[in-house]
Every structure is written in C-alpha cells, then in structure tokens.
N, CA, C and O atoms as CSV, one atom per row, in Angstrom:
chain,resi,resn,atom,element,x,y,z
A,1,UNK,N,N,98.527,153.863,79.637
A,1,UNK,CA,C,97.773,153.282,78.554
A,1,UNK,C,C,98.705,152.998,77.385
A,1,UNK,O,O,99.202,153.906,76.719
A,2,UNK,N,N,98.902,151.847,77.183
A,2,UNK,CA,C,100.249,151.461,75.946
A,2,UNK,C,C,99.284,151.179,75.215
A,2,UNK,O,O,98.416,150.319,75.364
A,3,UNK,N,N,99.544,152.403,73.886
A,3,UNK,CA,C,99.388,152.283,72.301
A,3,UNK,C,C,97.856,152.899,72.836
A,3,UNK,O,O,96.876,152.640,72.138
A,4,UNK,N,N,97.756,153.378,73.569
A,4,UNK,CA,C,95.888,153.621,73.451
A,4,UNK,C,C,95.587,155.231,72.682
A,4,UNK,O,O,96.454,156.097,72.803
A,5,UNK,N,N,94.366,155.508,71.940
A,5,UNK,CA,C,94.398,156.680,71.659
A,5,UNK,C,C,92.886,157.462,71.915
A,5,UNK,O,O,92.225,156.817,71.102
A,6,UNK,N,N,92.443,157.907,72.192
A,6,UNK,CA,C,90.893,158.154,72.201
A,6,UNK,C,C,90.539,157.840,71.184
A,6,UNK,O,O,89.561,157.098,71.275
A,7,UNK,N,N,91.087,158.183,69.400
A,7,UNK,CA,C,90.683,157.741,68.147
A,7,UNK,C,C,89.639,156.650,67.678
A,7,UNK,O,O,88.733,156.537,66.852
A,8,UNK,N,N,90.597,155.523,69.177
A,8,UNK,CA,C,90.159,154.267,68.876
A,8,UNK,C,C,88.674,154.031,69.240
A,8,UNK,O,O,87.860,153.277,68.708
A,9,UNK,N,N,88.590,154.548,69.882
A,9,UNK,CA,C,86.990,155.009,70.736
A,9,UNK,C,C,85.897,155.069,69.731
A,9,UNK,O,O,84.925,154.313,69.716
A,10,UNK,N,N,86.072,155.767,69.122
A,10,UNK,CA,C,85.140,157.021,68.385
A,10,UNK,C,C,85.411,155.878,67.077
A,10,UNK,O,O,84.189,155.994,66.984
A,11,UNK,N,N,85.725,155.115,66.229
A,11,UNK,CA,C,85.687,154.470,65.051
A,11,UNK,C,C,84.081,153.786,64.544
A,11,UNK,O,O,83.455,153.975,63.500
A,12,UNK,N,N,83.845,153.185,65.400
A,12,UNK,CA,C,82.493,152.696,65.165
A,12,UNK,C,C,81.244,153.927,65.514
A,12,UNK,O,O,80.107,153.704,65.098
A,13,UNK,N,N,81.501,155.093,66.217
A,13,UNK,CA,C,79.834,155.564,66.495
A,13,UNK,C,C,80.996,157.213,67.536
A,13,UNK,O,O,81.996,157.259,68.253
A,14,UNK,N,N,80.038,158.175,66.980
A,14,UNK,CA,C,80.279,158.986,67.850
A,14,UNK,C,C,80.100,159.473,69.024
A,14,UNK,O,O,80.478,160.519,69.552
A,15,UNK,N,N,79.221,158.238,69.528
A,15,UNK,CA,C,78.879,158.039,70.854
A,15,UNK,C,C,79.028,156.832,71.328
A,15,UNK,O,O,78.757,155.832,70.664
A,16,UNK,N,N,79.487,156.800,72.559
A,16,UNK,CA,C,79.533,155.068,72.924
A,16,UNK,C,C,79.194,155.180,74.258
A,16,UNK,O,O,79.387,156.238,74.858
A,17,UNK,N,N,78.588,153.963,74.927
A,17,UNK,CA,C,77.917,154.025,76.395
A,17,UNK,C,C,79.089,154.127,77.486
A,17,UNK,O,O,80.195,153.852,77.021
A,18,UNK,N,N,79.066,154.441,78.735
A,18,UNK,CA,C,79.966,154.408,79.573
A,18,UNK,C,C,79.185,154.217,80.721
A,18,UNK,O,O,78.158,154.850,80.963
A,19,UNK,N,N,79.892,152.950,81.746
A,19,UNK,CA,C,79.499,152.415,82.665
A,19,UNK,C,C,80.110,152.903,83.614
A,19,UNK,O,O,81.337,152.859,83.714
A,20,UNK,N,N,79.004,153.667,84.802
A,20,UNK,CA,C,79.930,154.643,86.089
A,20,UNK,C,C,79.394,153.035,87.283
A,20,UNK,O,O,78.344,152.478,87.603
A,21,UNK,N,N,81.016,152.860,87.595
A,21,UNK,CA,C,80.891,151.484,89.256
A,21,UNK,C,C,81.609,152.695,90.080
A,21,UNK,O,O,82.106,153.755,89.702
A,22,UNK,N,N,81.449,152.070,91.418
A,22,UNK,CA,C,81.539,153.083,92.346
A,22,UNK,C,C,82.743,151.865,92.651
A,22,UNK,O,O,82.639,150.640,92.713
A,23,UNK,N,N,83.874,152.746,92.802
A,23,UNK,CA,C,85.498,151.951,93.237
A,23,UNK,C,C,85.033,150.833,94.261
A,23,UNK,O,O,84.918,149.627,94.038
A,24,UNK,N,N,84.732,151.712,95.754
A,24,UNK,CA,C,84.479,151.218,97.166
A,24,UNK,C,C,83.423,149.762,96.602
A,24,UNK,O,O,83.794,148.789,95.946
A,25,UNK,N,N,82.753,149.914,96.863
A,25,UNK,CA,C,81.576,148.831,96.912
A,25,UNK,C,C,81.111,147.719,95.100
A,25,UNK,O,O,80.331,146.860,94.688
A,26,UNK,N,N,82.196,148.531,94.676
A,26,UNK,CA,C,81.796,147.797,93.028
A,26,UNK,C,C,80.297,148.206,91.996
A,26,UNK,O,O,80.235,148.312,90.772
A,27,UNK,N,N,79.411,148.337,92.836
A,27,UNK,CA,C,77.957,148.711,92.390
A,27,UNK,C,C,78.188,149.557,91.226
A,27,UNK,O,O,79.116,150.346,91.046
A,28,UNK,N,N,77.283,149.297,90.522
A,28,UNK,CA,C,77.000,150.107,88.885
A,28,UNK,C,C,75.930,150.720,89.532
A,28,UNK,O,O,74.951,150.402,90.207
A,29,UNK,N,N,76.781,152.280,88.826
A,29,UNK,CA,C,75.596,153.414,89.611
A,29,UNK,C,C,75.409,154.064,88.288
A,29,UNK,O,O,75.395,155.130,88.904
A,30,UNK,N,N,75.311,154.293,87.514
A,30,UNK,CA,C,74.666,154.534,86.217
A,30,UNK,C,C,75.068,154.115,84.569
A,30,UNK,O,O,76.051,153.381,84.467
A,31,UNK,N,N,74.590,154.402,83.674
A,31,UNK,CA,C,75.199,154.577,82.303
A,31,UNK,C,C,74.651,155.990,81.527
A,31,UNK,O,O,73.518,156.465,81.597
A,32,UNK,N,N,75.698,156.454,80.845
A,32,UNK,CA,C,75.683,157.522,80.176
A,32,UNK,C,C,76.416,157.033,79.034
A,32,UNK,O,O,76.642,155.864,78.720
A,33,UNK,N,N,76.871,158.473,78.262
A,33,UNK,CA,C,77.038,158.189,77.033
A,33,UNK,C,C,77.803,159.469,76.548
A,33,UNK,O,O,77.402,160.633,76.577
A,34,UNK,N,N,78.862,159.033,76.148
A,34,UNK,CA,C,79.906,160.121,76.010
A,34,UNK,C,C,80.430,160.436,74.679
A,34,UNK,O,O,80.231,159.516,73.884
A,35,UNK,N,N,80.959,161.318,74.253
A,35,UNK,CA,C,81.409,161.478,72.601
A,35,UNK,C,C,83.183,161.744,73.115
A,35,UNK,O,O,83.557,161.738,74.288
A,36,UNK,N,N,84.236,162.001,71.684
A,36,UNK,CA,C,85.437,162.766,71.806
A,36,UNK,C,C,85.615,163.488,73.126
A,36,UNK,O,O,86.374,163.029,73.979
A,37,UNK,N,N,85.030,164.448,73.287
A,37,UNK,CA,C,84.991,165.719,74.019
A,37,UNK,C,C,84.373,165.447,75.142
A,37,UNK,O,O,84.698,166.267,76.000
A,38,UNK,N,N,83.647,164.683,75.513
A,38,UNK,CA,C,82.989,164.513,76.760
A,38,UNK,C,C,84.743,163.672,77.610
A,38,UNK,O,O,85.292,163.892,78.689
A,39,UNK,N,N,84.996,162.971,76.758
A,39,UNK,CA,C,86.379,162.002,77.306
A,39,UNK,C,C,87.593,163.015,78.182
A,39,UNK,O,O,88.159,162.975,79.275
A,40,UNK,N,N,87.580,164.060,76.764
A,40,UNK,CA,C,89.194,164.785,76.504
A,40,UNK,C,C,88.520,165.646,77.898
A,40,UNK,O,O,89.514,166.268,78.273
A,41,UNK,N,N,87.453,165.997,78.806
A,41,UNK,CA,C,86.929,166.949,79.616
A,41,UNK,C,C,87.340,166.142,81.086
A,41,UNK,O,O,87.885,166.476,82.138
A,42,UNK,N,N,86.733,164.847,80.506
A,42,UNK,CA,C,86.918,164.218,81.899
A,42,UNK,C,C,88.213,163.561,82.035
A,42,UNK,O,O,88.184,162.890,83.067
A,43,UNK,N,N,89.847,163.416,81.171
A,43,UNK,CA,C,90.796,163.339,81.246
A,43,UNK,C,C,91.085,164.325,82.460
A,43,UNK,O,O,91.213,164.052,83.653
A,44,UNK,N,N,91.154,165.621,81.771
A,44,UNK,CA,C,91.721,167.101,82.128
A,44,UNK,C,C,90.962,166.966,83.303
A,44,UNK,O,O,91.644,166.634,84.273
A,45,UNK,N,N,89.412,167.164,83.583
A,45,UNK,CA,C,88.878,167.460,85.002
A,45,UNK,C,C,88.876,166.228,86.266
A,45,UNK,O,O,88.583,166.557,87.415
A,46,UNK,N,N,89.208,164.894,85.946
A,46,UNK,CA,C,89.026,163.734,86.694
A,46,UNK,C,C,87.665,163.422,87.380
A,46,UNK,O,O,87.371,162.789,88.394
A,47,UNK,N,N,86.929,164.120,86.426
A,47,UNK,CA,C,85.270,164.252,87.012
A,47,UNK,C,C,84.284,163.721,85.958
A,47,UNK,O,O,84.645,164.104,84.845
A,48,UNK,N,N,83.168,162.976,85.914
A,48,UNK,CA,C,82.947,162.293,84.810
A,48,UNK,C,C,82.351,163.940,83.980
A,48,UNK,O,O,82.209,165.070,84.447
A,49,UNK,N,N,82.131,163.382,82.617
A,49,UNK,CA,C,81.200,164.063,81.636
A,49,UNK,C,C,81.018,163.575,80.707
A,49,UNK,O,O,81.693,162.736,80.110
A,50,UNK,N,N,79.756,164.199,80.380
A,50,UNK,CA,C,79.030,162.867,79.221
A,50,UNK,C,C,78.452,163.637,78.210
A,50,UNK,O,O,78.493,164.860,78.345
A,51,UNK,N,N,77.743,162.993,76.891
A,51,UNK,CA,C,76.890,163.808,76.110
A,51,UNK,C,C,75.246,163.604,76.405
A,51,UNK,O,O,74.844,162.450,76.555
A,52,UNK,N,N,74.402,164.597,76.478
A,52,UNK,CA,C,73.205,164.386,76.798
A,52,UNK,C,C,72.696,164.165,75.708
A,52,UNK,O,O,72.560,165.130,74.955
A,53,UNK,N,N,72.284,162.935,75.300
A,53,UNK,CA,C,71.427,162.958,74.359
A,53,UNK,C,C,69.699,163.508,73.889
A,53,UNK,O,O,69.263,163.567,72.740
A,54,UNK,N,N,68.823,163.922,75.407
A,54,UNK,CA,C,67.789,164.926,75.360
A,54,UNK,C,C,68.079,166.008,75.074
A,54,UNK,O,O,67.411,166.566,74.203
A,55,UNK,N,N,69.585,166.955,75.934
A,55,UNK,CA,C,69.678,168.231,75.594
A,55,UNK,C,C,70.441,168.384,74.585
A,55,UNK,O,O,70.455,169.541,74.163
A,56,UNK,N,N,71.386,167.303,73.779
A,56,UNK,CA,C,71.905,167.520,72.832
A,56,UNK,C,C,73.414,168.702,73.429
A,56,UNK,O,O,73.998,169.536,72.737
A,57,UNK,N,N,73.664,168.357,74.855
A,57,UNK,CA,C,74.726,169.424,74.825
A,57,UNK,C,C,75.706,167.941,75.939
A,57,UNK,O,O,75.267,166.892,76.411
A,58,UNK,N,N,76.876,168.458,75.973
A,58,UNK,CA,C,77.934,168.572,76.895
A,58,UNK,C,C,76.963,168.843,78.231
A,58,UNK,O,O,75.923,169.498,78.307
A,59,UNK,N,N,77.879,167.902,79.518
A,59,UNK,CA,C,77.245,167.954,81.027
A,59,UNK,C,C,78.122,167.352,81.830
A,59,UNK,O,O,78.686,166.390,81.308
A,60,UNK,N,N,78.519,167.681,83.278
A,60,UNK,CA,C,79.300,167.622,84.159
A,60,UNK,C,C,78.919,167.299,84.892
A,60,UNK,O,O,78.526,168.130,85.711
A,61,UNK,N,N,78.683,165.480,85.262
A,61,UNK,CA,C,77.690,164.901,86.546
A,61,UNK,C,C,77.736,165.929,87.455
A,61,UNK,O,O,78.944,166.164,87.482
A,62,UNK,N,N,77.188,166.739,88.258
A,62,UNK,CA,C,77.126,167.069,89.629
A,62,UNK,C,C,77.241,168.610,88.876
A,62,UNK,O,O,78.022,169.336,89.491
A,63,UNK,N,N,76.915,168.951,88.242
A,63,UNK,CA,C,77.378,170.712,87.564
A,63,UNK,C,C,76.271,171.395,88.436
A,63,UNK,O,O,76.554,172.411,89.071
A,64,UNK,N,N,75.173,170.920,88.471
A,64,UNK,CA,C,74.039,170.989,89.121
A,64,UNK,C,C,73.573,170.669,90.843
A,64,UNK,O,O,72.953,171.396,91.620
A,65,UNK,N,N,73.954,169.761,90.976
A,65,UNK,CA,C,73.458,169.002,92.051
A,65,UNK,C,C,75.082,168.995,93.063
A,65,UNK,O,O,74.920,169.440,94.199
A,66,UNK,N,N,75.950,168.724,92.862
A,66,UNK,CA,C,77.042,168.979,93.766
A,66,UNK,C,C,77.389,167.643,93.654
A,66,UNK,O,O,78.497,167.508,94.174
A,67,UNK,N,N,76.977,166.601,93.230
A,67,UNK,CA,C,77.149,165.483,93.269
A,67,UNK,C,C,78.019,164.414,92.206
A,67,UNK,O,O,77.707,163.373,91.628
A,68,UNK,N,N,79.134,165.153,92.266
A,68,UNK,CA,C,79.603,164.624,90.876
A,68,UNK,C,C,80.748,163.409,91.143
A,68,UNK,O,O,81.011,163.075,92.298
A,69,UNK,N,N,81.383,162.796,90.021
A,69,UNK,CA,C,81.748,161.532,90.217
A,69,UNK,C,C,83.027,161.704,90.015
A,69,UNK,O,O,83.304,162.399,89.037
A,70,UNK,N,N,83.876,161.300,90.619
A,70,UNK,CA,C,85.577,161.804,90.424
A,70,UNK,C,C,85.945,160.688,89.941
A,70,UNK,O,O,85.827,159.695,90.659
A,71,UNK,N,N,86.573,160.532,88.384
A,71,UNK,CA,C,86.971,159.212,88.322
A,71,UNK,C,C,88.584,158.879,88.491
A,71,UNK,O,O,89.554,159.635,88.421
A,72,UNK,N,N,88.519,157.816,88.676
A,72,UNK,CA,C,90.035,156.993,89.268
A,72,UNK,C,C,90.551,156.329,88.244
A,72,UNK,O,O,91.733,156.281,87.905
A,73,UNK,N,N,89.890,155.963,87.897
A,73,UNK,CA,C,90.134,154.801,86.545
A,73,UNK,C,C,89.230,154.851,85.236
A,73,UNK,O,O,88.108,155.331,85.394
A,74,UNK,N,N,89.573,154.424,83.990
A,74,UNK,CA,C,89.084,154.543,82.815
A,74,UNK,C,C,89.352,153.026,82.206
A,74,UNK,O,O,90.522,152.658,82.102
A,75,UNK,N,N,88.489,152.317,81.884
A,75,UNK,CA,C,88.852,151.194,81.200
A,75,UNK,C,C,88.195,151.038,80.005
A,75,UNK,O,O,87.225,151.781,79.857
A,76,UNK,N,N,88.532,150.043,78.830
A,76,UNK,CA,C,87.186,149.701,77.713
A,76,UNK,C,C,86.976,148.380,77.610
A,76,UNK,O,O,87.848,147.568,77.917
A,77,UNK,N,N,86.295,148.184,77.354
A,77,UNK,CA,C,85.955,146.782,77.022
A,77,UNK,C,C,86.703,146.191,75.696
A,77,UNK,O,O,87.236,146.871,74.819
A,78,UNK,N,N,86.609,144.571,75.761
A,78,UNK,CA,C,87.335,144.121,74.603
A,78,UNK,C,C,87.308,144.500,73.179
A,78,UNK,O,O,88.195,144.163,72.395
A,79,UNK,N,N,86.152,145.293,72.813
A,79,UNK,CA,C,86.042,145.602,71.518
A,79,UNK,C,C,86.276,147.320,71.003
A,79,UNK,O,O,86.359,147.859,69.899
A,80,UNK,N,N,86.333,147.858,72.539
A,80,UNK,CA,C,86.722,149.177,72.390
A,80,UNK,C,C,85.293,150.004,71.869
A,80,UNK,O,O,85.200,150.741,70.887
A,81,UNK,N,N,84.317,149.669,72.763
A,81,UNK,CA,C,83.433,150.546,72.082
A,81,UNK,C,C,82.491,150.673,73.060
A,81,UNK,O,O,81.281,150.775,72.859
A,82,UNK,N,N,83.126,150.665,74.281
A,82,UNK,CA,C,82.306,150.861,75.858
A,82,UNK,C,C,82.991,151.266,76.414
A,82,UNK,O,O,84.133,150.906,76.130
A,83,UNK,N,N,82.842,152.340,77.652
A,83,UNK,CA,C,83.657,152.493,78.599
A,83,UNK,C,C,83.120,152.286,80.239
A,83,UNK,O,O,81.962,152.359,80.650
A,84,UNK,N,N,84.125,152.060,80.861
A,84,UNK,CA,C,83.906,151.736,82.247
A,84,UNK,C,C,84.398,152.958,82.879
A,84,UNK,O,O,85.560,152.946,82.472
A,85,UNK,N,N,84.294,153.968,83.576
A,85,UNK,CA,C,84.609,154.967,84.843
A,85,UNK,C,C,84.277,153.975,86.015
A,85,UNK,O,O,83.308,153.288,86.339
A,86,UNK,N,N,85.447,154.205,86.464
A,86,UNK,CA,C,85.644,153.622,88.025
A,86,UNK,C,C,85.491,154.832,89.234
A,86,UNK,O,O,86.234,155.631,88.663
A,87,UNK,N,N,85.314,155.147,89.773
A,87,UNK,CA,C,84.823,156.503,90.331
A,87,UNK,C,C,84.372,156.675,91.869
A,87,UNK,O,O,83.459,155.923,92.209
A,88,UNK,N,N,84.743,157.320,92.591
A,88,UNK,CA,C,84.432,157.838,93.906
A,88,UNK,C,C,83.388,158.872,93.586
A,88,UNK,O,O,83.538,159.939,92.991
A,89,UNK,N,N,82.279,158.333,94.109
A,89,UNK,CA,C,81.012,159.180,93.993
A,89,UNK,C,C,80.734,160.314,95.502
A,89,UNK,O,O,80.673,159.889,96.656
A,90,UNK,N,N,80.624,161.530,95.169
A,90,UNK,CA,C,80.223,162.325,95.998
A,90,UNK,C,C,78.414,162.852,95.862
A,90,UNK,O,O,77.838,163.635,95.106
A,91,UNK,N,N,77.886,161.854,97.160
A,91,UNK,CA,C,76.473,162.168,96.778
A,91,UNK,C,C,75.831,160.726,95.732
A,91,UNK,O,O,76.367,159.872,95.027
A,92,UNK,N,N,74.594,161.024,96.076
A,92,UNK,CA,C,74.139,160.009,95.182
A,92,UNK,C,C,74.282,160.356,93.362
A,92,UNK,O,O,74.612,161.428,92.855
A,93,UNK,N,N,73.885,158.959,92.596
A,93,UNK,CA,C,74.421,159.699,92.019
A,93,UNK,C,C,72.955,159.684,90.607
A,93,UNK,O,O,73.277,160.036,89.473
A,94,UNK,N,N,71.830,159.358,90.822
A,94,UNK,CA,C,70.786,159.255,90.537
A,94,UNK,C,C,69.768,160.817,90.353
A,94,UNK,O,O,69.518,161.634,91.240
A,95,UNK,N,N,69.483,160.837,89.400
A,95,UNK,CA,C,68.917,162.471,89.927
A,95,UNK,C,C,67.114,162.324,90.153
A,95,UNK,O,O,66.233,163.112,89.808
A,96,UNK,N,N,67.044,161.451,90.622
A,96,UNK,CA,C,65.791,160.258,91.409
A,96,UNK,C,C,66.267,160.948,93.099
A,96,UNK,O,O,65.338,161.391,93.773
A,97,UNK,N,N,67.638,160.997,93.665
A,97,UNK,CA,C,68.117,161.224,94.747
A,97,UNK,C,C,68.690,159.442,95.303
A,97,UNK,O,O,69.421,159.197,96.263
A,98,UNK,N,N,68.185,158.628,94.518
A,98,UNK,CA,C,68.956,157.296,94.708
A,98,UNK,C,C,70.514,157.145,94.131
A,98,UNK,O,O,70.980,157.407,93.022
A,99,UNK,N,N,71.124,156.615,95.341
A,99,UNK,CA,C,72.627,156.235,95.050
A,99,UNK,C,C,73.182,155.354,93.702
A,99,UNK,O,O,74.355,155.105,93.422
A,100,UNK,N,N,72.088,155.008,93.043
A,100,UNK,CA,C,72.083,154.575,91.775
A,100,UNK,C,C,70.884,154.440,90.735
A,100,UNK,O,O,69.752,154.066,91.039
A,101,UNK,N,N,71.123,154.645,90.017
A,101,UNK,CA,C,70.231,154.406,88.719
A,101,UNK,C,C,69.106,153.329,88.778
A,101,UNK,O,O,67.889,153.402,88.608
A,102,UNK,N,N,70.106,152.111,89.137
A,102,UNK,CA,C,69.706,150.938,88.989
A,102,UNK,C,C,68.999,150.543,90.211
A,102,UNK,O,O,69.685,149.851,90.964
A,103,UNK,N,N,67.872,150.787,90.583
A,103,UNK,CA,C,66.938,150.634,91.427
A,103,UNK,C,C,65.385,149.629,91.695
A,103,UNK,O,O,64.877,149.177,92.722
A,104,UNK,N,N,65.091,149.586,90.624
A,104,UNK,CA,C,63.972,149.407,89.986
A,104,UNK,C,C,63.904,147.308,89.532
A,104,UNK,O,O,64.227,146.741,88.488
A,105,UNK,N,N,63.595,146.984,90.267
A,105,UNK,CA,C,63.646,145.143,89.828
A,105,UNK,C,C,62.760,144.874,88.866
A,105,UNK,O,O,61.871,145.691,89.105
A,106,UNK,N,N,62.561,144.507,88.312
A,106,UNK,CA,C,62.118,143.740,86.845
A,106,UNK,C,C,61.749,142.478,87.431
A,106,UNK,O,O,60.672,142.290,87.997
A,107,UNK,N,N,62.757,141.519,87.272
A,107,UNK,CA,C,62.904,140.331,87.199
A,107,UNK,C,C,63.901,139.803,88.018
A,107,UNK,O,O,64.911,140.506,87.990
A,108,UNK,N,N,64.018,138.496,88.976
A,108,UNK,CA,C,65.052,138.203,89.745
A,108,UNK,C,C,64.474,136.226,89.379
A,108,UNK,O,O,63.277,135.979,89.532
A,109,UNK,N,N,65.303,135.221,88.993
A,109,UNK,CA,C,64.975,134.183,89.840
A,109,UNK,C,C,64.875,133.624,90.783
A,109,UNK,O,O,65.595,133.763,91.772
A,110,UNK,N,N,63.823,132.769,90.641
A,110,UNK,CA,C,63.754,132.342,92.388
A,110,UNK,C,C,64.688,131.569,92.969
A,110,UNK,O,O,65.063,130.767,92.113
A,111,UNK,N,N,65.420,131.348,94.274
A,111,UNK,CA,C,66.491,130.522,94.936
A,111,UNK,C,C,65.650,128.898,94.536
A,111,UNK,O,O,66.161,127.835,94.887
C-alpha cells in the first residue's frame, strides 16, 4: 500500500461501510461497517471484523457460527470512504444460513 494510512479512512465518519465479494465467484456476500479498530483486528487476524451497530460492540464474522471470512485483499474506493474485503468465505456467510446477504429481489428489468 504506497502512502496509505488507516488515518485516511476514518477522516470523514468513524464508521464507513465495507463490501465483503467472495474472491472465487466475485458475488457480494454482504456489507458491514467497520471503525479504526475493527480494520487494525482484521489486518493482524486476516479474518474480517466489523462494528455492530445494534450491539454497539466489536465482532468477528464467524466468532459464533464458524463461518468466518478470511480476507485476501483490502481495497477502497476512489474517495476513500468505503471498503472492499476480498475474501475466501468459510460457510455461508448470511446469518439467514444463505451464502449471501443479498438474496431477496426487489426489482429486476424485463429482457
């Protein structure tokens, strides 16, 4: 990472969203939302962690369920105020028991 600092992260909001894709298949398998410390955890552990905003605490995808997300890669978006985890998922990663979050259709156009 040239010139990068976590600092840069954290300037606009002490929380910022983070987008978990699964390496293999590309699919967006959830969003969470991480602070400082959720980052500096999942540096050190290569496992995601995020801030819960219901429990108001620190959490370790899979701390619970066995199912946690090993990440490979860390990217941000152009403005530095999103993150992407690229990640080998063990287990689904939905706590629905679906392999993703994103399940649920809304809206599609027609062909």
């Amino acid at each position: 990472m040239d010139n990068f600092s976590i600092d840069m992260l954290f300037q606009k909001s002490e929380l910022i969203p983070v987008i978990i894709q699964d390496r293999a298949t590309k699919d967006i398998l959830m969003l969470g939302f991480t602070n400082r410390e959720a980052v500096e955890l999942t540096l050190q552990t290569k496992t995601a962690w995020f801030w819960s905003r219901s429990r108001q605490k620190l959490w370790n995808k899979g701390e619970s369920s066995g199912n946690f997300l090993y990440v490979r890669k860390i990217v941000t978006d152009c403005d530095t105020d999103t993150l992407l985890y690229i990640c080998d998922p063990k287990g689904p990663t939905c706590h629905t028991g679906a392999r993703s979050c994103f399940f649920r259709d809304i809206w599609e156009e027609e062909p």
